[in-house]
C-alpha positions in Angstrom: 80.1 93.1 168.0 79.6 89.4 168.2 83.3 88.7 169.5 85.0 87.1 172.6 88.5 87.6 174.4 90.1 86.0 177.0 91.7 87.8 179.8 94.2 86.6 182.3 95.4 89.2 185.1 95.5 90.8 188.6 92.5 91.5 190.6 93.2 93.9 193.5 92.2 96.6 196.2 93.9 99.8 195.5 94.6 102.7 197.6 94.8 105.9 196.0 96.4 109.0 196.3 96.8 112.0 193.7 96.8 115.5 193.7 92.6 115.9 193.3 92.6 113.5 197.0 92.6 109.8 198.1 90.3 107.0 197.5 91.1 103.5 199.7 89.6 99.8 198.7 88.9 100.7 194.7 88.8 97.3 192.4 92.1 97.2 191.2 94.4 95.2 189.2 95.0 94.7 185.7 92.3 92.1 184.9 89.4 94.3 185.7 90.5 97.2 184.1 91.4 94.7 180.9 88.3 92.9 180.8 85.8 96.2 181.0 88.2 98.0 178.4 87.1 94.8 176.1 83.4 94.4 177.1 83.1 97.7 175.7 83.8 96.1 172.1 82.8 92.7 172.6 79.8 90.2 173.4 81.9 87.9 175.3 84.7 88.5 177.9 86.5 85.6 180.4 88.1 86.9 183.1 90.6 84.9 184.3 91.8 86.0 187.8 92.4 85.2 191.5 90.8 86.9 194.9 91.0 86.2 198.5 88.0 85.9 200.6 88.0 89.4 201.8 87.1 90.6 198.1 83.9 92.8 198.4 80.9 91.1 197.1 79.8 93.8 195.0 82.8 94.5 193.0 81.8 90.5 191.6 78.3 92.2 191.1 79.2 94.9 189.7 81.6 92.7 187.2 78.8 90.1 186.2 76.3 93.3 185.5 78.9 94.8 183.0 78.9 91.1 181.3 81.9 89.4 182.6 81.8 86.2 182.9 83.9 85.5 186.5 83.8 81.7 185.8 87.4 81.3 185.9 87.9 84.3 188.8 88.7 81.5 191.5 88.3 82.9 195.0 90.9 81.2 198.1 91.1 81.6 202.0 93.7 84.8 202.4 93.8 88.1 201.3 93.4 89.7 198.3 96.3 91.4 196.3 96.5 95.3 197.7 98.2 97.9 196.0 99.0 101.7 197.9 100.8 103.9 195.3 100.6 108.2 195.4 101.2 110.3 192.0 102.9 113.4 191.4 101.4 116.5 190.1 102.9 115.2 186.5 100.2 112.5 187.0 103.0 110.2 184.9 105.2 109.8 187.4 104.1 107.9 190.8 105.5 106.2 194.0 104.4 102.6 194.9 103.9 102.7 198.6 102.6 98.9 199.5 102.6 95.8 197.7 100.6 92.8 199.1 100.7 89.6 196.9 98.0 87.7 199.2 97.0 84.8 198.0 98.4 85.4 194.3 101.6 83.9 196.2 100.1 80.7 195.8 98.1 81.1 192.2 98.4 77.7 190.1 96.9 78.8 187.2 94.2 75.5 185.7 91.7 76.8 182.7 88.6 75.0 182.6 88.6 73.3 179.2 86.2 75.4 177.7 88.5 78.5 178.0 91.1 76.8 176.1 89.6 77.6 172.9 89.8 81.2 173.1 91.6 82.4 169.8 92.2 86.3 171.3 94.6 86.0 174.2 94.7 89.3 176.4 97.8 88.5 178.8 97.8 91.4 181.2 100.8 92.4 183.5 101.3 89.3 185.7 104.6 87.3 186.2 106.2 86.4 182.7 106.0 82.8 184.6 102.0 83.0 185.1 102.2 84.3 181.4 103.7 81.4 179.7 101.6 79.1 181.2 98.3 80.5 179.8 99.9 80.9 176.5 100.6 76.9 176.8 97.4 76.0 178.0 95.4 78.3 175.3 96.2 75.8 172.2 93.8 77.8 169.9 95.3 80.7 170.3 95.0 83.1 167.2 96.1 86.6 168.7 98.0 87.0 171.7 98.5 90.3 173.3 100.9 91.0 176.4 101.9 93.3 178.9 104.8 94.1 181.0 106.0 95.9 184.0 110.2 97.2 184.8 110.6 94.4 187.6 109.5 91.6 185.9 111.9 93.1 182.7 114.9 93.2 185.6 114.5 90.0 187.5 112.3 87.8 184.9 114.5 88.7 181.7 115.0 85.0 180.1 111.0 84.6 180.4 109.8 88.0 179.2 111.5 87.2 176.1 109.9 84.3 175.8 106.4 85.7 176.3 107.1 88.1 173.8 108.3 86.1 171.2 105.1 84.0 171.3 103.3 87.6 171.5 101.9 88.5 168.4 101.5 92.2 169.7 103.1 93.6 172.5 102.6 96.4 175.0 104.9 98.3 176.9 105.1 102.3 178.4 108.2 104.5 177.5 110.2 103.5 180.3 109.8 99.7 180.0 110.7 99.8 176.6 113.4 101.2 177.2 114.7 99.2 179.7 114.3 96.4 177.9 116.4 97.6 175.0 119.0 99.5 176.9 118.4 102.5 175.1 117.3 106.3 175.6 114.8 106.1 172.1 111.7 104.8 172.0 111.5 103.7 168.5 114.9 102.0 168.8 113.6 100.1 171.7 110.3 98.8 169.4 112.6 98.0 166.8 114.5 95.8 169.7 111.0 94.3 170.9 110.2 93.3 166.8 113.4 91.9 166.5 112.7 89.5 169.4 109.8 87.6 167.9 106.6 89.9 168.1 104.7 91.3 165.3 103.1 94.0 166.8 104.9 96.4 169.5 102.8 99.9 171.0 105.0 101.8 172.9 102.5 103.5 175.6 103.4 107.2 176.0 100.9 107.8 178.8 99.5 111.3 178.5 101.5 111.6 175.1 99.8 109.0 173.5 100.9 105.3 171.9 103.2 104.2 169.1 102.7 101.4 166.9 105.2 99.5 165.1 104.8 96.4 162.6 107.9 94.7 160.4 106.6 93.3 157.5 107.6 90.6 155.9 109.7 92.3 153.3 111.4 94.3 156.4 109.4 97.4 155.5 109.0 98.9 159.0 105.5 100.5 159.6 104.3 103.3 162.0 101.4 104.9 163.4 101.3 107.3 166.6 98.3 107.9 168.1 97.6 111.3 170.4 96.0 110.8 173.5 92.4 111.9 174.3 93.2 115.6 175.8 91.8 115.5 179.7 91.9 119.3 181.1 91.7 117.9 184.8 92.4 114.2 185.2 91.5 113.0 188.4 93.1 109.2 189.0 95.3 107.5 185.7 95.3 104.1 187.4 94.3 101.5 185.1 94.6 103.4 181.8 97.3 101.2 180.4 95.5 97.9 181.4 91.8 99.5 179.5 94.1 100.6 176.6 94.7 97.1 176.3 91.8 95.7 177.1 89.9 97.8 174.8 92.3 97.2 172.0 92.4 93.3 172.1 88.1 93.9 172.0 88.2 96.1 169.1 90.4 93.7 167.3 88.8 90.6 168.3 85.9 91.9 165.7 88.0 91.1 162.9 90.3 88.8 163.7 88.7 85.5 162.3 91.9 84.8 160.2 94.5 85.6 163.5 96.1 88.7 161.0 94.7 92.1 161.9 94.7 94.8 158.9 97.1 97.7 159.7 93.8 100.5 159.2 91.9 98.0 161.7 95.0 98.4 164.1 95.1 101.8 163.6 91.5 102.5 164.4 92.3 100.1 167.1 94.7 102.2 169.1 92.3 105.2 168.8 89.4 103.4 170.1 91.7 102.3 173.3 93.3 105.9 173.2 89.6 107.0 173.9 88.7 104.5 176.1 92.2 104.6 178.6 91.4 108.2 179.5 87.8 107.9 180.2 89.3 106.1 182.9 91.9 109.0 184.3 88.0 110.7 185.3 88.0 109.7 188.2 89.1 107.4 191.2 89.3 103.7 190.2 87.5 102.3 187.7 84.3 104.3 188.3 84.3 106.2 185.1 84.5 103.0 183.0 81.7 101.4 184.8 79.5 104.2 183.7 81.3 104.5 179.8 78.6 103.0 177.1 79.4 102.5 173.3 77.8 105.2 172.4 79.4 107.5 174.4 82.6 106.2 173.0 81.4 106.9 169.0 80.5 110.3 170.2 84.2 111.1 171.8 85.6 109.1 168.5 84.0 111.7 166.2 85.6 114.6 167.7 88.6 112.7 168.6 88.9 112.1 164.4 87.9 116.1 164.0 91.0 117.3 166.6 93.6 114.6 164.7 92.8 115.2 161.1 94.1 117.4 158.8 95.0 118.0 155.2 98.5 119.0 153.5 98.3 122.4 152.5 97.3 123.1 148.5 95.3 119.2 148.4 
């Protein structure tokens, strides 16, 4: 377990509202969610992120118990980034109600020398600009691993491709993807996001599960698809994507001395964060992944590999 990641993101108060009730002022944002997914699989986590000085205390706390290291989570005079969004019963679908940048407005992103060295770059959904400068400033980089969201895809087009193509894997749900490839298939729309410079693309299905894709360098075109973790009564989904990743850029991290990941370790990879993303949907926030341990995670992995495996019939 003797690994360490670097991620950059959002940190946020979220208000809450799905089917099972409401929760207000729950840490949000894609770097928290991110950076416990990886502390689950790693020694060492960086958290590079930006709060205003109405951020609760005990959220920092609560970070720094789980082993984040919150040296490069800058706190300024203003408000901290709020998000209000409501989900349908088809907890895939939701309805952002607020959006309240605070003082993220103003973020000029500086990484203390010592962070440049990071090899494993986890680049959660921020601004393709904010992106592409802590790809720039990370000259070690080994791995790099980003995220998207539709708006950025819409109005940030020109740098989203070039955050990808310096991506060696990226991430993006069904609807992203296939927005950014102008077509109605999923697959299609990986092929689309190999063919502009990354490696690595998982397509996020959400309750469905993940697809990944690799090209390799003989144009043979790899695929694995992952089911989800089944939850009978999923209680808040916020978050999952940004843990899937997080907990797949931690997994990897393990074995990614050389900066190539083996396909099997991918594969395990995306199970691991399949696992991990919907201990998360348990309840409001990221309460559930506060209280996840490793060894809770091995014990949903065996039966996660008893449910998905099976044998053609007659071997």
């Amino acid at each position: 377990m003797s690994a360490s990641v670097l991620v950059h993101g959002v940190t946020g108060l979220d208000t809450l509202t799905t089917p099972l009730g409401k929760a207000g002022g729950k840490l949000g944002g894609s770097a928290p969610y991110a950076a416990l997914g990886a502390r689950l699989f790693c020694t060492h986590v960086d958290m590079v992120s930006l709060v205003g000085d109405d951020f609760p205390a005990r959220y920092e706390e609560a970070l720094r118990e789980r082993g984040i290291n919150l040296e490069a989570t800058v706190r300024l005079p203003g408000e901290t980034f709020a998000w209000e969004a409501e989900y349908e019963a088809d907890m895939n679908n939701r309805t952002t109600l607020s959006t309240k940048f605070g003082v993220l407005a103003d973020w000029k992103l500086e990484l203390p020398e010592r962070l440049r060295r990071h090899k494993v770059i986890i680049a959660t959904n921020v601004t393709p600009a904010h992106q592409l400068d802590l790809i720039g400033q990370c000259e070690n980089r080994a791995f790099v691993m980003s995220d998207y969201m539709a708006s950025w895809i819409t109005s940030d087009r020109a740098d989203v491709e070039k955050v990808i193509a310096l991506s060696d894997l990226v991430l993006m749900n069904d609807g992203e993807a296939r927005l950014f490839a102008g077509t109605s298939e999923p697959l299609v729309a990986a092929e689309c996001l190999l063919d502009h410079g990354t490696r690595y693309v998982v397509v996020k299905h959400g309750a469905y599960g993940a697809t990944l894709m690799h090209r390799t360098a003989a144009g043979e075109e790899k695929l694995f698809r992952c089911p989800a973790w089944p939850l009978k009564r999923p209680v808040d989904p916020t978050g999952a994507g940004d843990t899937f990743m997080g907990a797949l850029g931690g997994y990897l991290a393990q074995s990614l001395a050389g900066g190539d990941p083996d396909w099997e370790e991918l594969k395990r990879g995306i199970a691991y964060a399949s696992v991990v993303a919907a201990a998360v949907c348990e309840s409001f926030g990221p309460d559930a992944l506060f209280a996840l341990t490793r060894q809770e995670v091995e014990r949903r992995m065996l039966h996660f590999s008893e449910m998905t495996c099976w044998t053609l019939l007659g071997k």
